[in-house]
Backbone as numpy.savetxt, mean C-alpha at the origin, in Angstrom:
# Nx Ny Nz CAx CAy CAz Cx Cy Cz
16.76 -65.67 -80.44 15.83 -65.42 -79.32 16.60 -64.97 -78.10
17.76 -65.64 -78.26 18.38 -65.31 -76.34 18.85 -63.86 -76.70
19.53 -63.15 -78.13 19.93 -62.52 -78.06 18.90 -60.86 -78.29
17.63 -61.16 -77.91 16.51 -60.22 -78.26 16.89 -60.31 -76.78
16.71 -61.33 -76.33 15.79 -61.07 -74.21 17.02 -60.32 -74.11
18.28 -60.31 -74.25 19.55 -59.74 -73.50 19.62 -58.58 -73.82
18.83 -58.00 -75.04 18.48 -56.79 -75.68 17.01 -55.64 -74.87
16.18 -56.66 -74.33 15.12 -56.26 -73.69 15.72 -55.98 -72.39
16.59 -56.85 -71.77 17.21 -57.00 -70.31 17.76 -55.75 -70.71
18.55 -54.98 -71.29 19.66 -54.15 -70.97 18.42 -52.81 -71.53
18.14 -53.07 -72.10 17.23 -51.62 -72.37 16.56 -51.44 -70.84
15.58 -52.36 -70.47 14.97 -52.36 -68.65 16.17 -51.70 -68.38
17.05 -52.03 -67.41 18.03 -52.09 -66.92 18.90 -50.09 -67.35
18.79 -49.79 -68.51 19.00 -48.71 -68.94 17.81 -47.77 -68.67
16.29 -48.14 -68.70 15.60 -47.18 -68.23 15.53 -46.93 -66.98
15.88 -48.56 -66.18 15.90 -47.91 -64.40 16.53 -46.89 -63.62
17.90 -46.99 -64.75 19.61 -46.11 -64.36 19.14 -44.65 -65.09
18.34 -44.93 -65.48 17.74 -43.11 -66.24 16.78 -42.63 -65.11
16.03 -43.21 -64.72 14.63 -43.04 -63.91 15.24 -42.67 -62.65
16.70 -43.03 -61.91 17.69 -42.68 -60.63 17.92 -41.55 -60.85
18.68 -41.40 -61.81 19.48 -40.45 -62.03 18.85 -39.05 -61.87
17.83 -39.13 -62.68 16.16 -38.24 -62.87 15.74 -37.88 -61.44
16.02 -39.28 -60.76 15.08 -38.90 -58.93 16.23 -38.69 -58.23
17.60 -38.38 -58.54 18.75 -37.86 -57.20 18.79 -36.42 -58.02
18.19 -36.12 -58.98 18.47 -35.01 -59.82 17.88 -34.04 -59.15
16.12 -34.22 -59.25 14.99 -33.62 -58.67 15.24 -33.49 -57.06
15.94 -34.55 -55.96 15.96 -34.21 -54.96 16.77 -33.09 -54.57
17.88 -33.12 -55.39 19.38 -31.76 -54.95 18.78 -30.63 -55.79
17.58 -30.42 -56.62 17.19 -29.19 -56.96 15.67 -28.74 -56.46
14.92 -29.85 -55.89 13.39 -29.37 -55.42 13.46 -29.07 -53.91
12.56 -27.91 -53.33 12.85 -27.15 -52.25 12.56 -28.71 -51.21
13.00 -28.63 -50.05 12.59 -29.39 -48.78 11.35 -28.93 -48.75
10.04 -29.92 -48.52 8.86 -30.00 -48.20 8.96 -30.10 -46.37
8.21 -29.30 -46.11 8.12 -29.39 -44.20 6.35 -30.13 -43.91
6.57 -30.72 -43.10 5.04 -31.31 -42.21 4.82 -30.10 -41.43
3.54 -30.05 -42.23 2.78 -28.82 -41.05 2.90 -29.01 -40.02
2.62 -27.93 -39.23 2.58 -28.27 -37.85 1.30 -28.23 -37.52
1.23 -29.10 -36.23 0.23 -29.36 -35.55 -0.54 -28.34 -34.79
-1.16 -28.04 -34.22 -2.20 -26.75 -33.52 -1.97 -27.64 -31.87
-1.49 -27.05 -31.53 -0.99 -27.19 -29.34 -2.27 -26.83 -28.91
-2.67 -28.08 -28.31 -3.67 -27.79 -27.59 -3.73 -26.31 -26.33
-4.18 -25.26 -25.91 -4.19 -24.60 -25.03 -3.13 -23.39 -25.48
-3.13 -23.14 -26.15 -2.28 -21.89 -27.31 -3.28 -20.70 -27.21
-4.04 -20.25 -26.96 -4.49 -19.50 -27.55 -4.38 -18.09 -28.11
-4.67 -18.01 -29.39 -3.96 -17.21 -30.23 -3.03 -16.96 -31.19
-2.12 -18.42 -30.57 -0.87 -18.98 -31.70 -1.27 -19.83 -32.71
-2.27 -20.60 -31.89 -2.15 -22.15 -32.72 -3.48 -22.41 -33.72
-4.58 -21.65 -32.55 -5.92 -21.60 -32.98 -6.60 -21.05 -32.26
-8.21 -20.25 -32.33 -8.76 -19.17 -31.84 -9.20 -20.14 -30.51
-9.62 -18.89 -29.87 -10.20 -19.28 -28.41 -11.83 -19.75 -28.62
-11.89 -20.08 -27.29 -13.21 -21.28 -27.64 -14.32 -19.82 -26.94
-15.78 -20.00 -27.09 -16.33 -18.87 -26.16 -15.66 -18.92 -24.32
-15.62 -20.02 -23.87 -15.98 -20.86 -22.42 -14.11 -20.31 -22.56
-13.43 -20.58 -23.47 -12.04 -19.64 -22.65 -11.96 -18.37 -22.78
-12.36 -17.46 -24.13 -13.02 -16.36 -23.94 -13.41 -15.86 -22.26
-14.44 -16.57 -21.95 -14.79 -16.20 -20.93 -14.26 -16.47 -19.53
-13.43 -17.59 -19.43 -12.69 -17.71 -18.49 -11.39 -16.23 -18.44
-11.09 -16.28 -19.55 -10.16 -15.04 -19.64 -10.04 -13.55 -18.80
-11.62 -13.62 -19.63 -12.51 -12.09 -19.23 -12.49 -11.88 -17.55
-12.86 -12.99 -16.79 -13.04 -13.37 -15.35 -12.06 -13.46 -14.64
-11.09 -13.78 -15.60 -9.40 -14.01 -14.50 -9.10 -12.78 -14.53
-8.99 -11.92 -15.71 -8.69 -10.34 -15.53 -9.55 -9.29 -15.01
-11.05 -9.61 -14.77 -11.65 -8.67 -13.52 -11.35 -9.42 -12.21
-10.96 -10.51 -11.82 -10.52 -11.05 -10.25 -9.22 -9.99 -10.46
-8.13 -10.37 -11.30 -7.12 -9.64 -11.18 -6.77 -8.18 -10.94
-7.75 -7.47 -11.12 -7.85 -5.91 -11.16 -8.45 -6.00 -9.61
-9.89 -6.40 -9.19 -10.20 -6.45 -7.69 -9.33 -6.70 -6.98
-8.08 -7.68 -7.20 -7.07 -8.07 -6.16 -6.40 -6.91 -6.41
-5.82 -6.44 -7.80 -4.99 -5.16 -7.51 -5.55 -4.05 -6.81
-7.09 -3.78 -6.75 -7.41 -2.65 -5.87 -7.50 -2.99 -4.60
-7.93 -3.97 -4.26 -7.70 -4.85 -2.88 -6.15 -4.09 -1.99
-5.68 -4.61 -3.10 -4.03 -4.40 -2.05 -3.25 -3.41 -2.55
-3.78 -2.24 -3.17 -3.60 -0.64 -3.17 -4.31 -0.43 -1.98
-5.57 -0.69 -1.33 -6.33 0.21 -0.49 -5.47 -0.52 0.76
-4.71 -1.95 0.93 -4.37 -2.41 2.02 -2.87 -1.31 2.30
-2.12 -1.32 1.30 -0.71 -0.24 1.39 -0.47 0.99 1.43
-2.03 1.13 0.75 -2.12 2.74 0.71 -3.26 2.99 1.48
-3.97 3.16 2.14 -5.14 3.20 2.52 -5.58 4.65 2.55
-6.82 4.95 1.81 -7.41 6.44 1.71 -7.51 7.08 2.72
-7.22 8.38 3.02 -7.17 9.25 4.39 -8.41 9.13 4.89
-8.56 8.65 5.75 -10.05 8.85 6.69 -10.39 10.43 6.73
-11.88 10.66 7.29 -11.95 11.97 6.94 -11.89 12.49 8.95
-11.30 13.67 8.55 -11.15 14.19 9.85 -11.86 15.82 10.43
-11.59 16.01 11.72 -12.59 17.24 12.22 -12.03 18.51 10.88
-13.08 19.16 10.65 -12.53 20.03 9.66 -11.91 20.95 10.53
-11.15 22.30 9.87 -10.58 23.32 10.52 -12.04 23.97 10.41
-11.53 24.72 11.51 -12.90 25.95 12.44 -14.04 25.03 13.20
-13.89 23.78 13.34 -14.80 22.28 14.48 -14.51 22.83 15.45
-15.15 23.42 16.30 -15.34 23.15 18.03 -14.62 22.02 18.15
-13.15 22.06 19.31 -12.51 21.17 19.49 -13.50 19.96 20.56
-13.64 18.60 20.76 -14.19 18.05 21.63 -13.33 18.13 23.15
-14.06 18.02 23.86 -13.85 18.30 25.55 -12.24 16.45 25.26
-11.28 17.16 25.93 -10.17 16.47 26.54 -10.10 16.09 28.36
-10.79 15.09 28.67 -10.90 15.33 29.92 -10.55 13.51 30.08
-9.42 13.26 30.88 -8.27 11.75 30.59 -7.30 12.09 31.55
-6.74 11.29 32.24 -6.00 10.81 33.10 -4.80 10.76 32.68
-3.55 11.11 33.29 -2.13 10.76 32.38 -2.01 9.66 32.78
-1.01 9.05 32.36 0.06 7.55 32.51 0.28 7.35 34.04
0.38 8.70 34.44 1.00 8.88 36.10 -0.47 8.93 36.74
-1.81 8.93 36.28 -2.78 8.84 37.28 -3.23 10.23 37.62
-2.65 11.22 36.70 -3.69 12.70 36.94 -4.73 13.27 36.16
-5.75 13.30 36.37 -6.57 13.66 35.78 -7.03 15.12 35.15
-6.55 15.11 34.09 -6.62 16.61 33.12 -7.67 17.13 32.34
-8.15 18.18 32.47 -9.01 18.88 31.41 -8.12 20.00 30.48
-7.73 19.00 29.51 -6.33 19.69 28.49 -6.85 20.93 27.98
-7.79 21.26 27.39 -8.11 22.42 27.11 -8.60 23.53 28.18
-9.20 23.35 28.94 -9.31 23.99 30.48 -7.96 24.77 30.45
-6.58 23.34 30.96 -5.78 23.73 31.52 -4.44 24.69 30.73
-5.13 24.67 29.51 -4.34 25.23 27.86 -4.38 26.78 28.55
-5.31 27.34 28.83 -5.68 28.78 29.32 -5.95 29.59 27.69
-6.37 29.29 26.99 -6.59 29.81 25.83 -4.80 30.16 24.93
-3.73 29.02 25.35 -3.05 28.92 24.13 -3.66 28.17 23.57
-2.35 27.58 22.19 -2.89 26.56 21.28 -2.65 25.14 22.05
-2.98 24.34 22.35 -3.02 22.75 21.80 -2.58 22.01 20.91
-1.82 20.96 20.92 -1.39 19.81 20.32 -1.81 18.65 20.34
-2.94 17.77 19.93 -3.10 16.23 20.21 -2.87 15.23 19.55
-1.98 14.04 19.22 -1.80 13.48 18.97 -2.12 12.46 19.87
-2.79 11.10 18.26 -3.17 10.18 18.81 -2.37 8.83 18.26
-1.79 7.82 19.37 -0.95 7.02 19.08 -1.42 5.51 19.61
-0.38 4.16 19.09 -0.64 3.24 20.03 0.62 3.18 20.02
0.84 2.08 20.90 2.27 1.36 21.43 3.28 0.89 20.01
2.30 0.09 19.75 2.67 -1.17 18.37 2.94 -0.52 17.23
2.58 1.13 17.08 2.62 1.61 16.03 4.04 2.28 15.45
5.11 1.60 14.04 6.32 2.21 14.04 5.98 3.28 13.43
5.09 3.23 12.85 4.86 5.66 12.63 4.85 6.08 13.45
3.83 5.71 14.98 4.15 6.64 15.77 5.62 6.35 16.61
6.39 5.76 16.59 8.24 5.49 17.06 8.27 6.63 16.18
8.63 6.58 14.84 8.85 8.17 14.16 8.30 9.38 14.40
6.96 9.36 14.96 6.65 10.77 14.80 6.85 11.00 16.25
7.57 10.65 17.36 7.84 11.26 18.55 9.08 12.33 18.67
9.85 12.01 18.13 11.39 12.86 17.94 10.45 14.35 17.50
10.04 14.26 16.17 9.61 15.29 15.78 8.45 16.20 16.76
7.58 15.17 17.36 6.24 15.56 18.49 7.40 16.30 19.74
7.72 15.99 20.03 9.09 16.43 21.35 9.70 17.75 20.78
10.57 17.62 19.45 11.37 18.94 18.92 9.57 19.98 19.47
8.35 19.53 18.52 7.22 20.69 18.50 6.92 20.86 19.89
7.05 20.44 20.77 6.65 20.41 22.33 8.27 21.63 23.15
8.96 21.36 22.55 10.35 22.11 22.97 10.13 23.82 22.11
10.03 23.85 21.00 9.93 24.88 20.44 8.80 25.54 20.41
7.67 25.54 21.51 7.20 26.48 21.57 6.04 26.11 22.96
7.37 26.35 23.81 7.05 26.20 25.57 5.61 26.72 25.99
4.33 27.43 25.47 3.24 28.15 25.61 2.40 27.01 24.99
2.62 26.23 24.42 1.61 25.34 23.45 1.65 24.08 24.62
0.25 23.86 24.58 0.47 22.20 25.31 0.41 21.37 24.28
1.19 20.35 24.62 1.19 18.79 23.67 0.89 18.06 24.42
-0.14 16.86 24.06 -0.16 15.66 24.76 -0.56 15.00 23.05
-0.12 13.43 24.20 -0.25 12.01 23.24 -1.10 11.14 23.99
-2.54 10.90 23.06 -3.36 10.13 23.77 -3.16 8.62 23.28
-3.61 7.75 24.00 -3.61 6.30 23.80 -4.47 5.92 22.66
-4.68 5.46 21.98 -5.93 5.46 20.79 -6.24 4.03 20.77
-5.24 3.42 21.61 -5.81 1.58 20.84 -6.28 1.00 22.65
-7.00 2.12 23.73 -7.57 1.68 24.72 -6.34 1.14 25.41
-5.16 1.38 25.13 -4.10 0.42 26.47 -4.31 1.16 27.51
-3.76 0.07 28.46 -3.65 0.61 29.79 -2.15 1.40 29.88
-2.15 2.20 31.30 -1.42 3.00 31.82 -0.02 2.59 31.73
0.51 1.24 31.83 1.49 0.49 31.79 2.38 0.77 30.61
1.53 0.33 29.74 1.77 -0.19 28.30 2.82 0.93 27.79
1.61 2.61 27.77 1.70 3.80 27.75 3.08 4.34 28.02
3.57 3.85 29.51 4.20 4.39 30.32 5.34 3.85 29.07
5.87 2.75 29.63 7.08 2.05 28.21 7.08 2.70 27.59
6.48 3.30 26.34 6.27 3.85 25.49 6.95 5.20 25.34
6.32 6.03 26.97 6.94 7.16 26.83 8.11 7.10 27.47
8.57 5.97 28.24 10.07 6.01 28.86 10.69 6.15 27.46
10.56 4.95 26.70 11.74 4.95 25.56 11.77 6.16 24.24
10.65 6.16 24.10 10.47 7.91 22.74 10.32 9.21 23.52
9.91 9.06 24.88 9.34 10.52 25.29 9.91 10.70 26.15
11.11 11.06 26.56 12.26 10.95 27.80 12.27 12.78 27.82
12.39 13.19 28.73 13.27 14.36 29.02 14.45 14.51 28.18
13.93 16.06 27.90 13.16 17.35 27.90 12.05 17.00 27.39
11.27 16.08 26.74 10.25 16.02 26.13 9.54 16.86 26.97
8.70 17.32 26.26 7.28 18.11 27.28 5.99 17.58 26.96
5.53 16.35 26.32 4.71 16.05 26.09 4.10 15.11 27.53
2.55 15.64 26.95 2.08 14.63 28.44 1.43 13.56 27.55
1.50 12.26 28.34 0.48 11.00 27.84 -0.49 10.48 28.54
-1.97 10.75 27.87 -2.93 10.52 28.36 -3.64 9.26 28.27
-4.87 8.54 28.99 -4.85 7.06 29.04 -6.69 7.32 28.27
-6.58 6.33 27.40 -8.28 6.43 27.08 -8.39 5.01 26.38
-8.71 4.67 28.42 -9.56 3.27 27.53 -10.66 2.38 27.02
-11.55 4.01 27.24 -12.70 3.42 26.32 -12.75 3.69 24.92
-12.07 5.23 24.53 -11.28 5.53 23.48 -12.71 6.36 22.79
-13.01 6.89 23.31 -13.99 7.65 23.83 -13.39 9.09 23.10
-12.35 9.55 23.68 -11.90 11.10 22.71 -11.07 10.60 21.41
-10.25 9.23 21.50 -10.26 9.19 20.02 -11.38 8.74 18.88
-13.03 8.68 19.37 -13.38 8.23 18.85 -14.14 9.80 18.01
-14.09 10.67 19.42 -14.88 12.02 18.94 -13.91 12.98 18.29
-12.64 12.51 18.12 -12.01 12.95 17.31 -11.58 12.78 15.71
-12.24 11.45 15.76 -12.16 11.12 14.94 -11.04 10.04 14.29
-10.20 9.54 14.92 -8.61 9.22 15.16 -8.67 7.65 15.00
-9.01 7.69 13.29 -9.30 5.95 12.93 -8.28 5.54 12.54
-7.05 6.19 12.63 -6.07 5.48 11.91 -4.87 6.34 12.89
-3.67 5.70 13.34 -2.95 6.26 13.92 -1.26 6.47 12.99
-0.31 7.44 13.55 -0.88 8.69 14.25 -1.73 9.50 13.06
-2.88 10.24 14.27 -3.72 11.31 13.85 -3.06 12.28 14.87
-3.25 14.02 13.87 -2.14 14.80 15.37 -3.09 15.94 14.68
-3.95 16.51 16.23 -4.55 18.09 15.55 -3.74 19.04 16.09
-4.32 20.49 15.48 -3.58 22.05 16.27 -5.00 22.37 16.76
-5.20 22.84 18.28 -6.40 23.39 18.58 -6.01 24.81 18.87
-6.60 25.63 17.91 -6.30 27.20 18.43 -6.66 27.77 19.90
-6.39 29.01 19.72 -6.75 29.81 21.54 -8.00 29.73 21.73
-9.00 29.60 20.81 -10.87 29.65 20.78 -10.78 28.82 20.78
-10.03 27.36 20.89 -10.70 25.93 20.84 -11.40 25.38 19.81
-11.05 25.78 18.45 -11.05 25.40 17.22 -10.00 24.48 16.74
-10.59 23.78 15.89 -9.69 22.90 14.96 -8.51 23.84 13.71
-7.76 23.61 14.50 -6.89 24.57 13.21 -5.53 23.85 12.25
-6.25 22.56 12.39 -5.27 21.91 11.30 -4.79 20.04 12.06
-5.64 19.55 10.82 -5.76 17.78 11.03 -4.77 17.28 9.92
-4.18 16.12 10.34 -2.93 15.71 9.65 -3.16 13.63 10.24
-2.42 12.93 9.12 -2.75 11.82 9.03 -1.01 10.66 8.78
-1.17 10.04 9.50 0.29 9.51 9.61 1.44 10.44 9.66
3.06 9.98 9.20 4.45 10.21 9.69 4.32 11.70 9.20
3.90 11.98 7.77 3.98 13.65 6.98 2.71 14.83 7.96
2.37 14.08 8.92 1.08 14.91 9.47 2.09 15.68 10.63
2.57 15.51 11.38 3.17 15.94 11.95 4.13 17.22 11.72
4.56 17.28 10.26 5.69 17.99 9.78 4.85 19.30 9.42
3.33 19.39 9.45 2.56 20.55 9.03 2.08 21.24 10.69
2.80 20.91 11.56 2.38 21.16 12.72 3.00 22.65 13.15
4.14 22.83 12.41 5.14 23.58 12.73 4.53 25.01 12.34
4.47 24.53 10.90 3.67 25.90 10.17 1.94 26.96 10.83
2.10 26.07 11.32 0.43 26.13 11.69 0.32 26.62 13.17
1.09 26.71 13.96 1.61 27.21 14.93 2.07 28.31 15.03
2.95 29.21 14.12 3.69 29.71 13.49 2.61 31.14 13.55
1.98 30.40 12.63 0.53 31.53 12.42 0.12 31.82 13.22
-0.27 31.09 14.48 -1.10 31.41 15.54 -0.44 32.28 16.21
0.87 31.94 16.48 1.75 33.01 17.54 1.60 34.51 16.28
1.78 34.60 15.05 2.06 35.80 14.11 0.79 37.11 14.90
């Protein structure tokens, strides 16, 4: 009898050491099993589809996003206002300079051309477009130029203004409008605005910020031809 159980014991004992051997066998030859992964809440697209309500939140963040981008294109770029066409009956110029004289610019033009540009103080386009307004005021001694006030300052303000950009030789005169009254019939919503008024007192060429100025030359040019 003892020598059956010691016979049963070692057979057990021999199937356990088979049944190991079998399971370190299968582990060094069966692929690694991975745990799925889980689905991340707020994925959308990676993990799992969108719900309608983010759908639609989506849709709404990217039309705000496009309004803000046109928003602040029209703030950097802002569309040219529309101005007197060429061949407009120029409007009556009748304004006071900086110094307190009172001018009727086209009156006193005698049927040359005219130059008007309209500026404020605060404005660094118009700091740039004076060098160039001065060279056009020098090169062609028969043309009057003046620079009107456009943002209603007073005479003071003006004056500064033309001490430091408009010094001698400049030939430009600066006129005071502070009800703003001729920049309004000129049209001059955005500064600088700079027209050419021909010998008939026509509009012969409207121009809009720092590049408006640089078409002044040409256009002049013609008139004297």
């Amino acid at each position: 009898m003892l020598r059956r159980g010691v016979s049963r014991h070692g057979a057990g004992a021999a199937a356990a050491h088979a049944r190991t051997r079998r399971s370190r066998a299968a582990s060094l030859t069966e692929p690694e099993k991975h745990e799925p992964l889980h689905a991340v809440p707020g994925i959308i697209g990676l993990t799992r589809r969108p719900t309608r309500r983010e759908w639609r939140r989506a849709v709404i963040t990217g039309v705000l996003g496009l309004v803000g981008l046109f928003l602040v294109i029209l703030l950097v770029h802002p569309s040219q206002p529309p101005l007197l066409a060429d061949g407009t009956g120029a409007p009556s110029i009748v304004l006071a300079s900086d110094t307190g004289r009172r001018l009727d610019v086209l009156a006193l033009a005698a049927h040359h051309p005219v130059v008007v540009e309209f500026f404020e103080t605060s404005c660094v386009s118009c700091e740039q477009d004076a060098e160039p307004l001065c060279a056009v005021s020098n090169a062609f001694p028969d043309v009057t130029v003046v620079a009107v006030g456009a943002g209603g300052e007073a005479a003071p303000a003006l004056r500064a203004f033309e001490a430091k950009y408009l010094q001698p030789p400049c030939r430009v005169t600066v006129l005071v409008d502070p009800g703003r009254t001729v920049a309004h019939a000129y049209q001059a919503a955005v500064v600088p605005t700079v027209y050419v008024i021909d010998r008939s007192g026509h509009i012969a060429y409207g121009g809009v910020g720092v590049a408006g100025i640089h078409g002044v030359a040409a256009v002049l040019n013609q008139l004297h031809a």
